[in-house]
C-alpha positions in Angstrom: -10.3 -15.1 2.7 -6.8 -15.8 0.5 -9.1 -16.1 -2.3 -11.2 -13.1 -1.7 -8.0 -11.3 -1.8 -6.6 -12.3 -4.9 -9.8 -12.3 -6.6 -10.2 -8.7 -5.4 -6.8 -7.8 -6.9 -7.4 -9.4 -10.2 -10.3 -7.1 -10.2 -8.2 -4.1 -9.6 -5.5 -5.3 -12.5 -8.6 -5.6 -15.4 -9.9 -2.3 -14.6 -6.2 -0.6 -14.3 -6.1 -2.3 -18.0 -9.2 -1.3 -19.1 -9.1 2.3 -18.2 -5.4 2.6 -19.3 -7.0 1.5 -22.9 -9.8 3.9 -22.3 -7.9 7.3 -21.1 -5.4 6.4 -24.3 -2.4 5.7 -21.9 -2.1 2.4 -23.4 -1.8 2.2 -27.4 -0.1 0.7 -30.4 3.1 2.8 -29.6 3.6 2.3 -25.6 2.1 -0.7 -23.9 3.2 -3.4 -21.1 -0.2 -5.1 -21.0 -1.5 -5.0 -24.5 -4.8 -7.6 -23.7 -6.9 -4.7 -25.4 -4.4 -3.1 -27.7 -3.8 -6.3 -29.5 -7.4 -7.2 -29.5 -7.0 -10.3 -27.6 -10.3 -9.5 -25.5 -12.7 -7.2 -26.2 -12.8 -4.0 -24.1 -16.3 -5.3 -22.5 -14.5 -8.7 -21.8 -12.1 -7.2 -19.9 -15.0 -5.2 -17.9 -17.1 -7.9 -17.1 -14.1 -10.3 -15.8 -13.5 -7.2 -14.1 -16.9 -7.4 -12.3 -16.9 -10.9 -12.1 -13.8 -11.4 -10.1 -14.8 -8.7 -7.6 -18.1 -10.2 -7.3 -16.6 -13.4 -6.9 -14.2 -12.0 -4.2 -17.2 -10.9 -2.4 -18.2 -13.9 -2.3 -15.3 -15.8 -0.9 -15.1 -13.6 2.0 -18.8 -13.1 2.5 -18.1 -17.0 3.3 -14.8 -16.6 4.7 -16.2 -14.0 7.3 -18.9 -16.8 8.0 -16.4 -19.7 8.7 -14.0 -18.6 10.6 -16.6 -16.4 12.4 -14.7 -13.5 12.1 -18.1 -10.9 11.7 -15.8 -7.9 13.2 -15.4 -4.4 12.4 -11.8 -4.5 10.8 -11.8 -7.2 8.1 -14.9 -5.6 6.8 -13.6 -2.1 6.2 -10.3 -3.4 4.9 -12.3 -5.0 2.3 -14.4 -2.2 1.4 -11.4 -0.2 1.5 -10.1 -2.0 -1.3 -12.6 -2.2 -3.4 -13.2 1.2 -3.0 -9.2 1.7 -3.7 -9.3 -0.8 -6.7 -12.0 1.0 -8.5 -10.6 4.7 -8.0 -6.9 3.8 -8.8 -7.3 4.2 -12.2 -10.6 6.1 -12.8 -12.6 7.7 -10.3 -10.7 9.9 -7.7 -7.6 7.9 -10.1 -5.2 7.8 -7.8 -3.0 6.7 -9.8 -3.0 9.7 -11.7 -2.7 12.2 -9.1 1.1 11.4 -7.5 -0.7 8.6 -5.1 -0.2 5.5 -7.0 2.6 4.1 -4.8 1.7 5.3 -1.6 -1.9 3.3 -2.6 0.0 0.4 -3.4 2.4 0.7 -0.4 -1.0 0.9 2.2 -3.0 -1.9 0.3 -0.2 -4.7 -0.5 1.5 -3.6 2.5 -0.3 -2.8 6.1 -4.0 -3.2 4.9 -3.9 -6.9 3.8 -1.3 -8.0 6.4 -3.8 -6.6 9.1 -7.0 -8.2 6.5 -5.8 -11.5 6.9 -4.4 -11.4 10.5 -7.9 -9.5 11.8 -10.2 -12.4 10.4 -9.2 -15.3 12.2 -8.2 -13.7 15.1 -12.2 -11.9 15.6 -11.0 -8.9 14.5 -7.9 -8.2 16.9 -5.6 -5.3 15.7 -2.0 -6.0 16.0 0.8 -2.8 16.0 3.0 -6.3 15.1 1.3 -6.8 12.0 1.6 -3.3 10.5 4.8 -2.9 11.1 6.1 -6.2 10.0 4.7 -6.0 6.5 5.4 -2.8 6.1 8.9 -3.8 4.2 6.9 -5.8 2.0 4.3 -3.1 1.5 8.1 -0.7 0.6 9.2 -3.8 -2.0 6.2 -3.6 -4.2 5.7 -0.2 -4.3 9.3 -0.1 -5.6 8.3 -2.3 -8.3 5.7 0.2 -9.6 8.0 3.1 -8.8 10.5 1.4 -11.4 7.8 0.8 -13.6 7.1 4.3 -13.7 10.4 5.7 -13.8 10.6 4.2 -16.9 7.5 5.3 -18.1 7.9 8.6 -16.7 7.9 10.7 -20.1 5.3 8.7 -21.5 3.2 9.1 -18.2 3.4 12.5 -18.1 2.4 12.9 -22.0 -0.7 11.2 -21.2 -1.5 13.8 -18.2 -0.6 10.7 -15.6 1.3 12.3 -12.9 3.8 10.3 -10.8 6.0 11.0 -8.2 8.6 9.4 -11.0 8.1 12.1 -13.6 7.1 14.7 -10.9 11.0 14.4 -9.6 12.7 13.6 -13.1 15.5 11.4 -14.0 17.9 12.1 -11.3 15.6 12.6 -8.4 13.4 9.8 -9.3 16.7 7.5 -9.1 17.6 8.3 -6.1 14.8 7.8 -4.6 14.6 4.3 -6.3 17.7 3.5 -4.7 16.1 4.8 -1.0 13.1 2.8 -0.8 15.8 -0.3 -2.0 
């Protein structure tokens, strides 16, 4: 199910790169992953690992679901939640775009996988416990993309990205920063 997971967020991190490329957010002058920029892969490199690491993740929890007999309501709209999630955070409904690119990141690193990989082996039990004690971890790595956009808040909002970074300027955004810390 671990595998599933971090096969399913590879997935998520070659599409954010490939549609970055695409949408002309990444380029020669402003890049922090610059796999397609530099040429290193080829655009439909980068889409078909893409596809092959979510089908892959499907996979591993297709059999994870059948080992631990965990064939429950919960684990299997998690998962479907995030692929649906890692597919429209950069294109799509682009979440990411619209002001909802932490508060996506918050739910899914956060709550949702905590509660993932607690509901399989326990046949699909919900636990209050389990939301609430990940949810600092869910706050810490949305506050890593929050700095990331911070500084790339001018940029961003060239490009016609909106986040709540460059949607609350310099001052704002910092304090904020400093909140969720």
């Amino acid at each position: 199910v671990t595998i599933a997971v971090v096969l399913l967020h590879v997935a998520s991190n070659l599409l954010n790169t490939y549609y970055d490329f695409k949408y002309k957010i990444d380029d020669a002058d402003h890049c922090y992953d610059d796999t397609l920029v530099k040429e290193i892969l080829h655009e439909d490199e980068v889409l078909n690992a893409a596809w092959l690491s979510l089908a892959f993740s499907m996979m591993f929890f297709g059999s994870g679901v059948v080992i631990t007999k965990s064939a429950h309501l919960i684990p299997y709209v998690l998962f479907f939640k995030a692929i649906f999630i890692a597919f429209n955070y950069s294109t799509g409904f682009k979440f990411k775009h619209n002001c909802l690119g932490e508060v996506i990141i918050y739910i899914t690193f956060g709550p949702s996988i905590a509660t993932f990989v607690y509901s399989c082996p326990s046949k699909g039990q919900f636990s209050w416990l389990v939301l609430l004690a990940s949810s600092p971890l869910g706050i810490v790595i949305a506050s890593i993309l929050y700095a990331n956009n911070v500084r790339d808040a001018g940029h961003d909002l060239k490009c016609g990205v909106r986040t709540i970074a460059n949607q609350l300027r310099d001052k704002n955004s910092l304090k904020l920063y400093s909140l969720l810390l």
